[in-house]
C-alpha positions as CSV (number, residue, x, y, z in Angstrom):
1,X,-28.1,-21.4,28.7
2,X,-25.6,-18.2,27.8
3,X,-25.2,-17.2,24.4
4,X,-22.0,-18.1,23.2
5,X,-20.5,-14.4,22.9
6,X,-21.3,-13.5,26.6
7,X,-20.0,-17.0,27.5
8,X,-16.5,-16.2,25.5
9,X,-16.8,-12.9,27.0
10,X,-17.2,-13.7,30.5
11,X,-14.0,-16.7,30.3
12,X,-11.2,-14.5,28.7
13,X,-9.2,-14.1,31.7
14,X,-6.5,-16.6,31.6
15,X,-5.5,-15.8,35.5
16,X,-9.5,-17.7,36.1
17,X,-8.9,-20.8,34.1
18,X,-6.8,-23.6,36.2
19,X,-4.7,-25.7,34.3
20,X,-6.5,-29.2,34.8
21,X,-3.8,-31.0,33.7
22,X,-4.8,-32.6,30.8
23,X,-1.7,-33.3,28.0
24,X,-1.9,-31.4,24.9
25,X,-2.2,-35.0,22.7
26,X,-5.4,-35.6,25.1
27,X,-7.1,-32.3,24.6
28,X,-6.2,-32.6,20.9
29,X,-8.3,-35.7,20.8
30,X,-11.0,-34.6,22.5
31,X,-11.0,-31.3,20.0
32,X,-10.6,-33.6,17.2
33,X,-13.8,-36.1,18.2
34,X,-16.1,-32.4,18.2
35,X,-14.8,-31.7,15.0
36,X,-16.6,-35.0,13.7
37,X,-20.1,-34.9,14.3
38,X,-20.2,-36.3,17.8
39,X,-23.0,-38.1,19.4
40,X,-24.5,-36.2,22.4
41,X,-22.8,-38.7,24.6
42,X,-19.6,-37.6,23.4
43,X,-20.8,-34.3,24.0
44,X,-21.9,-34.7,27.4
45,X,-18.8,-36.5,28.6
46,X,-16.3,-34.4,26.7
47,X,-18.0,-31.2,28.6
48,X,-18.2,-32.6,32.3
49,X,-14.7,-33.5,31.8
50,X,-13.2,-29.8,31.1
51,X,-16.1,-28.7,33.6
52,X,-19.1,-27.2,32.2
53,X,-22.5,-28.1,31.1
54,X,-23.0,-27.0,27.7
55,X,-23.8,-29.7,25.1
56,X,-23.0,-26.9,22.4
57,X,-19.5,-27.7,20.8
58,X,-18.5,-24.0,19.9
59,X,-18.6,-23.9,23.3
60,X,-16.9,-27.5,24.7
61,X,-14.5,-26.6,21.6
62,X,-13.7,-22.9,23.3
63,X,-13.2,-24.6,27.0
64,X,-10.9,-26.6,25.6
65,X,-8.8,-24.3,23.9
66,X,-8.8,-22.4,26.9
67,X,-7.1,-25.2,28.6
68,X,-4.6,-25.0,25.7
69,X,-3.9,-21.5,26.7
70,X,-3.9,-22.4,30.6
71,X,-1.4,-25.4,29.5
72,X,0.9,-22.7,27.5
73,X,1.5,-20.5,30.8
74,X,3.0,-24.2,32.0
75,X,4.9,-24.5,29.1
76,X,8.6,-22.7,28.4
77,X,9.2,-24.3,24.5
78,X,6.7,-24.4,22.0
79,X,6.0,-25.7,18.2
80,X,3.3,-25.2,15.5
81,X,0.9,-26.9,17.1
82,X,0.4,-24.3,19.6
83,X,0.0,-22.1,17.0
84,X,-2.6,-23.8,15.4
85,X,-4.7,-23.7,18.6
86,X,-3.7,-20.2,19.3
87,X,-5.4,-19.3,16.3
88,X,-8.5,-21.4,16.7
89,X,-9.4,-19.4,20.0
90,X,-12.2,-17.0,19.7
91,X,-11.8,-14.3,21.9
92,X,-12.3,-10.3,21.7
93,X,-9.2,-9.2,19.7
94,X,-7.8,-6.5,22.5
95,X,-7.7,-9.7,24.6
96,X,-6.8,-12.8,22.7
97,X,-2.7,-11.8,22.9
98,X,-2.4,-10.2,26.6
99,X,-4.3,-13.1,27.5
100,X,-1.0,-15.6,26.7
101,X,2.2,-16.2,28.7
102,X,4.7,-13.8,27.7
103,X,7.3,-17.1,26.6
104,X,4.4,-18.0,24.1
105,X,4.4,-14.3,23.2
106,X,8.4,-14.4,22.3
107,X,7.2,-17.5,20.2
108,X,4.8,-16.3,18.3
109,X,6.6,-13.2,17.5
110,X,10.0,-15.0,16.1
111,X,7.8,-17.2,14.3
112,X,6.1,-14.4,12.8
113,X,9.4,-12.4,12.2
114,X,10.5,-15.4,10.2
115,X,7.4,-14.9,8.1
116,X,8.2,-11.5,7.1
117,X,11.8,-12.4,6.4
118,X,10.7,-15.2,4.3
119,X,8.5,-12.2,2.3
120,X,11.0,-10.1,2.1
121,X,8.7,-7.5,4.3
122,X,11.4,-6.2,6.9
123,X,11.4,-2.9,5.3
124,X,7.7,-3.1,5.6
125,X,8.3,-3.5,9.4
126,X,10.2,-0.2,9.2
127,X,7.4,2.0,8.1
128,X,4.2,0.1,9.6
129,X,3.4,3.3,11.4
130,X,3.4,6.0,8.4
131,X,0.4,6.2,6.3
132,X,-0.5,4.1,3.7
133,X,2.3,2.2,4.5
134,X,0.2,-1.0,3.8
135,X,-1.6,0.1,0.3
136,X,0.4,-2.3,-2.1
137,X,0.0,-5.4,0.3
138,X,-1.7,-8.1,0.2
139,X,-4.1,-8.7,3.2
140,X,-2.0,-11.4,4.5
141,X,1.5,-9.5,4.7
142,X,-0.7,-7.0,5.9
143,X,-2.0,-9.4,9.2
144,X,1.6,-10.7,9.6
145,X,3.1,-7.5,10.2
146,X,0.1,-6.1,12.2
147,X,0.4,-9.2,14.6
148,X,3.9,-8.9,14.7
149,X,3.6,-5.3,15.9
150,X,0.9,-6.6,18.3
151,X,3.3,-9.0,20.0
152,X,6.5,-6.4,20.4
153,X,3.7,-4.2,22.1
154,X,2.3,-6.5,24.7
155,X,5.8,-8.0,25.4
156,X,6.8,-4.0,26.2
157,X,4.2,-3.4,28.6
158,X,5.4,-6.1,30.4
159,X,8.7,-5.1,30.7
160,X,9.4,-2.6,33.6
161,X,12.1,-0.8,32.3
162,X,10.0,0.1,29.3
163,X,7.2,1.0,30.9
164,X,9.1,3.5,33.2
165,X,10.9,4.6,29.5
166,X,7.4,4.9,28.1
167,X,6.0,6.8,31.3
168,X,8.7,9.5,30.9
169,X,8.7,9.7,27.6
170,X,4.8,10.2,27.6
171,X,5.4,13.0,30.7
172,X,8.1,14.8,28.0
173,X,5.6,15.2,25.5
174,X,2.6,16.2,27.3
175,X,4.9,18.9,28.6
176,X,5.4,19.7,24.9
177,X,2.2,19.3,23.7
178,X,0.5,22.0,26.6
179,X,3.2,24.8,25.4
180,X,2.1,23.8,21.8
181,X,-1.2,24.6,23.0
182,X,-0.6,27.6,25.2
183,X,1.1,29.0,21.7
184,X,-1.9,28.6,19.4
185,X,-4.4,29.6,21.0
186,X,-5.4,32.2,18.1
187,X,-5.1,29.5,15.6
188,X,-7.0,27.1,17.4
189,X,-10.2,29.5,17.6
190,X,-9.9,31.0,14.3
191,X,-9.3,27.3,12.7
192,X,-12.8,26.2,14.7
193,X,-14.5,29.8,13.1
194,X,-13.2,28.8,9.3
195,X,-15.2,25.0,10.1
196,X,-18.4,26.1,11.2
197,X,-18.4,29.1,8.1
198,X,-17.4,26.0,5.5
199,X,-20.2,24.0,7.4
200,X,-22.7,26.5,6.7
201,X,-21.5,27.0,3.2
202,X,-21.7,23.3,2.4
203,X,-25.2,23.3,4.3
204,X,-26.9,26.3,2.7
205,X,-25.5,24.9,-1.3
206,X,-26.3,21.4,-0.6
207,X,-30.0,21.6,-2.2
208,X,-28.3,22.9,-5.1
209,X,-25.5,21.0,-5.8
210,X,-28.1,18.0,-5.1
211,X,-30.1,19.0,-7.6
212,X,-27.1,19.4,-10.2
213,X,-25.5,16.1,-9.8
214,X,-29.0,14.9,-10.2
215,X,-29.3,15.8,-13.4
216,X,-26.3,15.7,-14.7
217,X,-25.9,12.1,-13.2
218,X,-29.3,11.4,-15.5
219,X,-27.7,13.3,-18.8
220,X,-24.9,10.7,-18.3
221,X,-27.3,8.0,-18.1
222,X,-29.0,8.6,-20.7
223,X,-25.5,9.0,-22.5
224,X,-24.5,5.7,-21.5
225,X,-27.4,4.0,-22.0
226,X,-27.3,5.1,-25.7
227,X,-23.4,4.2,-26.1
228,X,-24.6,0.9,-24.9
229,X,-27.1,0.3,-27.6
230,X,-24.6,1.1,-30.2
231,X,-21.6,-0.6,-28.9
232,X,-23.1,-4.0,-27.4
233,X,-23.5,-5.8,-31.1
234,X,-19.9,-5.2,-31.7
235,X,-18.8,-6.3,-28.1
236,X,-21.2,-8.2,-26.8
237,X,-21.3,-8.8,-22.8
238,X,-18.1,-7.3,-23.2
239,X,-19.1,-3.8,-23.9
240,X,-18.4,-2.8,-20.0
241,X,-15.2,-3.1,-20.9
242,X,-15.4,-0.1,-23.5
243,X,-13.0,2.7,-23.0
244,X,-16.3,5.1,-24.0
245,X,-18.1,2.8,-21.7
246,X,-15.8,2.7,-18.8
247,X,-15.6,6.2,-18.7
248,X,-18.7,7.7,-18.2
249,X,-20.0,4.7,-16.1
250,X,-17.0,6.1,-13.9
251,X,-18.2,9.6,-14.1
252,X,-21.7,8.3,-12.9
253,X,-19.9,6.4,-9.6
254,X,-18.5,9.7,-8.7
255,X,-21.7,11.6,-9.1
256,X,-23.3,9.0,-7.4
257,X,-21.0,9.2,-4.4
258,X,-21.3,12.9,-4.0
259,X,-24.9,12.9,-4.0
260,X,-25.3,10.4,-1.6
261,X,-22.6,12.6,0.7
262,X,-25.2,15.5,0.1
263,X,-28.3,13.3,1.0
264,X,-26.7,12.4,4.0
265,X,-25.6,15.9,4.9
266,X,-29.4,17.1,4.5
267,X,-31.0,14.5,6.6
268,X,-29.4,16.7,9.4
269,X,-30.3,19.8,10.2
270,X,-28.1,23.0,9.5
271,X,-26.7,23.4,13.9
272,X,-26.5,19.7,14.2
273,X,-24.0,19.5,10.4
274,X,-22.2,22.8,12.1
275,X,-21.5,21.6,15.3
276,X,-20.7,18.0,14.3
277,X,-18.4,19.4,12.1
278,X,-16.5,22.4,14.8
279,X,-16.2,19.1,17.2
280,X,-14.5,17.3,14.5
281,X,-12.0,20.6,13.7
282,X,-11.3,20.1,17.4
283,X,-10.4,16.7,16.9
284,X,-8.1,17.1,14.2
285,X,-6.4,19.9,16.3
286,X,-6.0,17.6,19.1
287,X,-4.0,15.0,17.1
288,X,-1.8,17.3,15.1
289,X,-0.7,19.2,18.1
290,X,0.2,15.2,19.7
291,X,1.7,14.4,16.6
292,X,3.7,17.3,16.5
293,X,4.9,17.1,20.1
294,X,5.9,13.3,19.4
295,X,7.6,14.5,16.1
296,X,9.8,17.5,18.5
297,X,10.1,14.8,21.3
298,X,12.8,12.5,18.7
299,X,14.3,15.6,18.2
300,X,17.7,16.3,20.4
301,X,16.5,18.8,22.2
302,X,17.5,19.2,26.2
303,X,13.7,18.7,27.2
304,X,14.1,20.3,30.5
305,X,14.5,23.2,29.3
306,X,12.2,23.2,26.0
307,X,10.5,26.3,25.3
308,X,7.5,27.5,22.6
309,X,7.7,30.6,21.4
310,X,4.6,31.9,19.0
311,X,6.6,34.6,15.9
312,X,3.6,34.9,14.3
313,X,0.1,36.3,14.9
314,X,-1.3,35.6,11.2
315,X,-4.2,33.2,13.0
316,X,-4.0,31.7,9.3
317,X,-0.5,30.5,9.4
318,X,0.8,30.5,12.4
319,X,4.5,29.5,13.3
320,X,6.3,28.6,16.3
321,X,9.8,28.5,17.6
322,X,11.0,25.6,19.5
323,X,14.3,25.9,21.4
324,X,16.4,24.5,24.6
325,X,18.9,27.3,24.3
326,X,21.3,25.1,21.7
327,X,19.1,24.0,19.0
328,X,16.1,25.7,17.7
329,X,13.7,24.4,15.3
330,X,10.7,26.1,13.5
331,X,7.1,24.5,13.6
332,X,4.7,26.0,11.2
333,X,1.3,25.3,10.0
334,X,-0.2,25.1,6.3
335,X,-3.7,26.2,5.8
336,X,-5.7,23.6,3.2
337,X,-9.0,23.5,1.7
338,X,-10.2,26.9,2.8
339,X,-12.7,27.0,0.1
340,X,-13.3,23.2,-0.7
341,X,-16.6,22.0,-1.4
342,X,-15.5,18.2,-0.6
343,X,-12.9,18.7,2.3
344,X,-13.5,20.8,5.4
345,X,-10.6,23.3,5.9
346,X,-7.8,22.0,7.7
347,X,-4.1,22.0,8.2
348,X,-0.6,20.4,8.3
349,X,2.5,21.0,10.6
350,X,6.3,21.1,9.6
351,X,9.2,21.2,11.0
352,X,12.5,23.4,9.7
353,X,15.6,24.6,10.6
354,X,15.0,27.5,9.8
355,X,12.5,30.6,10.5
356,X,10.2,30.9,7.2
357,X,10.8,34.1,5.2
């Protein structure tokens, strides 16, 4: 018998499942008789019936909701019950949604729209794609708007005209992002050259910054320990909740974190913490340069004739002038961390409408 993951996994595809025919009210009974301790003749039955020959009923149940789905691709109107079942199905995430008809898909994202109206989470909506957008949320405002987003994306790549819009667009900014590139060359080495010296540097005082937060993480102990004693008659159990307390227990988290970041740092060796940390640089000069391109792309510029110009050769602080011949804009970088301990150096783009003095 399969496991029960490569069984779900090998039965996503919707297009493979035939509808057999079966009325939701019928399926939901046979669901229903699973759900209370059936007899192994239940079992049996229940499982020939949807056609397979697993007497486990995590996996009858999942054949059965898979019917459900099938039966939805039939369907053009839909209520909460399908949304209870649409739930119950255990699938890998990427797949559960493209996996339903796209009228269900409409469904499910007006009904979920009505949830965030109902929250008073539209402006939420607004912002889901800026960071730390969700930080004062609760996880479940946090699901409905994620799903929501979920559903507006599938139902777009469905829709021709918006994938030719999106194909376009995407061609736009690549053609962006390679004179980006072409422009910052400089940058991009020296930025790679300022990681691998910081990665040394961090390497090479590791041992020694261990060995401080060692002991000072034990001073504070110590400290704690004796604050304790002379608090706990007074408070009780409640001493943890001691200003003095509460402070330097705090102070001994954050020693605690940092020397766990150094362990971890030293159970590498010095090339393999430098190079790890040059590919990362490259990463993070990779996304900034897409990000920038999509931030220039909503710009009005007149992209067929779009144009990066480098004005500056500080390898530091580089900026760039982006024009069509009617509107220019400036993009700049700002250098950050250069000698951090806890941050590898790194840097920010902006955009201005004018050159920086």
């Amino acid at each position: 018998m399969k496991g029960f993951v490569t069984y779900i996994n090998e039965t996503i595809d919707s297009n493979n499942v035939k509808y057999l025919g079966y009325s939701m009210e019928e399926m939901i009974a046979d669901y229903n008789i699973l759900d209370d301790y059936p007899t192994m003749a239940q079992k049996k039955e229940i499982a020939l019936k949807y056609g397979i020959e697993s007497k486990k009923v995590k996996e009858i149940e999942h054949e059965i909701l898979l019917q459900m789905r099938a039966l939805r691709f039939e369907k053009k109107e839909f209520d909460n019950t399908d949304l209870r079942f649409y739930y119950r199905l255990d699938v890998p995430e990427k797949t559960k949604l493209e996996g339903e008809s796209t009228e269900f898909i409409m469904f499910l994202k007006d009904s979920l729209y009505k949830k965030i109206q109902e929250r008073k989470l539209d402006k939420k909506v607004s912002i889901a794609k800026i960071r730390d957008w969700n930080y004062y949320m609760t996880g479940a405002d946090r699901s409905i708007i994620l799903d929501y987003l979920k559903c507006i994306d599938v139902l777009d790549s469905r829709d021709a005209a918006k994938i030719e819009t999106k194909k376009a667009k995407e061609e736009v900014i690549e053609g962006i992002r390679l004179q980006l590139v072409s422009q910052t060359e400089e940058f991009y080495e020296q930025y790679l050259n300022d990681a691998e010296a910081w990665a040394e540097r961090t390497y090479d005082a590791a041992p020694e910054r261990l060995e401080y937060f060692t002991e000072k993480r034990r001073n504070l102990e110590v400290k704690r320990d004796e604050v304790v004693a002379r608090i706990k008659p007074e408070y009780g159990w409640r001493y943890m909740y001691a200003t003095e307390y509460k402070e330097i227990d705090g102070s001994i988290s954050r020693l605690s974190k940092s020397i766990n970041e150094l362990k971890m740092i030293l159970k590498k060796t010095k090339i393999d913490f430098i190079q790890e940390n040059r590919e990362e640089a490259e990463k993070t000069f990779n996304r900034n340069i897409a990000n920038l391109s999509e931030k220039l792309y909503e710009k009005e510029f007149e992209f067929s004739k779009i144009k990066v110009n480098s004005i500056s050769k500080d390898p530091k602080l580089f900026e760039l002038e982006v024009t069509d011949g009617n509107i220019t804009l400036y993009a700049r970088s700002i250098w950050a961390a250069e000698w951090s301990d806890k941050m590898i150096p790194h840097f920010r783009f902006i955009i201005t409408n004018k050159r920086q003095k």
